[in-house]
DRENLUM-349040 format. One record per residue (C-alpha): residue in three letters; x, y, z. Coordinates in steps of 0.1 Angstrom, whole numbers, plus 2048, in hexadecimal, padded with zeros to 3 digits. Each point is the difference from the previous one (the first is absolute). Layout:
alaXYZ...
***
This chain:
unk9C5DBE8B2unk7FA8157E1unk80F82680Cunk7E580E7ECunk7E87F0815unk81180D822unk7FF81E7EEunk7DC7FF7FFunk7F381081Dunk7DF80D806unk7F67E8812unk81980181Aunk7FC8267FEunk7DE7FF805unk8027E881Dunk814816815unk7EC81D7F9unk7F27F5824unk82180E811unk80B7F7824unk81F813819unk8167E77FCunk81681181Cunk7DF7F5818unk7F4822804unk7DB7EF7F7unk7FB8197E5unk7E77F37E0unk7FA80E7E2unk7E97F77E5unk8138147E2unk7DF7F87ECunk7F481A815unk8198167F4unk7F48127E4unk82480B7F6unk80C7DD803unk7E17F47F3unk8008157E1unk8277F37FAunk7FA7DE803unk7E48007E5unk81481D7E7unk8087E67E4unk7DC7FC7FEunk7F7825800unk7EF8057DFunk7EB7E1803unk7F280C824unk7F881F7F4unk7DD7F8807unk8017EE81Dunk7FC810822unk81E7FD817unk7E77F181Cunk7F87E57ECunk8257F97EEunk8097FD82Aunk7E87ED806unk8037E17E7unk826805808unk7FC7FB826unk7E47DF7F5unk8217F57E9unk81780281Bunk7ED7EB818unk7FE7E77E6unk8247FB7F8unk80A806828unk7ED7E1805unk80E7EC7E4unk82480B80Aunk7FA7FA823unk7F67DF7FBunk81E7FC7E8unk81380481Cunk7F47EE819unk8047E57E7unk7D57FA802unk7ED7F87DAunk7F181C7F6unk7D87FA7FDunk7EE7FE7E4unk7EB821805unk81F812802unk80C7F37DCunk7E18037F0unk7FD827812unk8258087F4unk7F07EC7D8unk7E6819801unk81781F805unk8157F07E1unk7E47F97ECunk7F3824804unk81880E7ECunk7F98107DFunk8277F37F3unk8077EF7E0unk81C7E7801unk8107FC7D8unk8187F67F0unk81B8137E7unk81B7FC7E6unk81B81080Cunk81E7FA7E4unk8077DE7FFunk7EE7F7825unk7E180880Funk7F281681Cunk7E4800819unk7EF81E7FFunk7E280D81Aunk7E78177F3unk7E6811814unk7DE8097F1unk7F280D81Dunk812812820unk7F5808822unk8007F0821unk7FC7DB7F4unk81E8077ECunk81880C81Bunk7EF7E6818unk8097E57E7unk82080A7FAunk809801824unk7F07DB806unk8137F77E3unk81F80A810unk7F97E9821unk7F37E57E5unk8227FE7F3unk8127F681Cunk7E57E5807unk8047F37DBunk8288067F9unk81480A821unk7FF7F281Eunk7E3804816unk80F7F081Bunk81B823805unk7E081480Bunk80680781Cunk7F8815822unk817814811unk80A7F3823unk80181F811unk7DD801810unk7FD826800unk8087FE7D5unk7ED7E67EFunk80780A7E3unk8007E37E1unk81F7FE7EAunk80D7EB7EAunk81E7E880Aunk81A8037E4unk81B7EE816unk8167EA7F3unk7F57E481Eunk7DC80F804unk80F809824unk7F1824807unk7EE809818unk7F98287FFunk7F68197E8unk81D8137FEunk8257EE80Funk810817802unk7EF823805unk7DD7F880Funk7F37E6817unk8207E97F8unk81981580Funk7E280F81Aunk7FB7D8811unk8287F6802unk805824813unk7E37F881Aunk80C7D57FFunk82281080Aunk7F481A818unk7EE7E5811unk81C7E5805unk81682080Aunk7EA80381Bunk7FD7DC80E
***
């Protein structure tokens, strides 16, 4: 897959702003909630939100999210996605005030992206763009869920064999589920 599409996260980020104890505490958090978090997550897009009222930004954000939870879900579980969702996630795309053109460059040409208008369409659109190009130019079918029933979060496979299973190997929920698989077979 193109890196600087891995590299293009919001969508994933914006996924697993509904956070979950992975340890199995049962903690939740909606970091949408969180208007520090909240207010970090939508900084690049600062100056065109100006205007906008935080309840509102949090709100489309948290419609967004359902949106593309669904569509990765079903990703995952290897189901179509439905037509209403593609036409929903077309209508967060379309809403977006961007120019797409084209540039000389020296001897080549670049793509450039313009916006005539900001605001919450804008950052909307950008982060539906992000999920859209993984459906158009990576590989949908490494969305996936992590296994640990107390995470959930959604990452992106970027194994070699499209093998893994958790959100973080080594660190998080990997490491978390082979302790307690060993701790129970010790105890058999």
């Amino acid at each position: 897959m193109n890196d600087i599409l891995y590299k293009n996260t919001l969508w994933l980020d914006l996924l697993n702003s509904d956070w979950h104890d992975f340890k199995g505490g049962g903690k939740h958090e909606d970091r949408l909630d969180k208007d520090a978090w909240l207010k970090n997550f939508i900084a690049p897009w600062r100056e065109s939100l100006a205007a906008a009222p935080l309840l509102k930004i949090q709100s489309r954000l948290k419609e967004l999210r359902t949106l593309l939870r669904r569509m990765a879900e079903d990703f995952s579980q290897r189901r179509p996605i439905t037509k209403n969702d593609i036409d929903h996630l077309n209508n967060v795309l379309g809403s977006s005030p961007e120019i797409k053109k084209i540039v000389p460059s020296g001897q080549t040409y670049v793509l450039e992206h313009e916006t005539k208008t900001a605001g919450i369409h804008s950052m909307l659109a950008e982060i539906a763009h992000s999920f859209a190009e993984i459906l158009a130019f990576g590989e949908p079918e490494r969305i996936k869920i992590c296994r640990n029933p107390d995470c959930l979060w959604i990452f992106y496979d970027n194994s070699k064999n499209h093998s893994r299973k958790w959100c973080e190997n080594a660190t998080g929920c990997g490491n978390l589920i082979k302790v307690r698989m060993f701790r129970a077979k010790a105890k058999q």
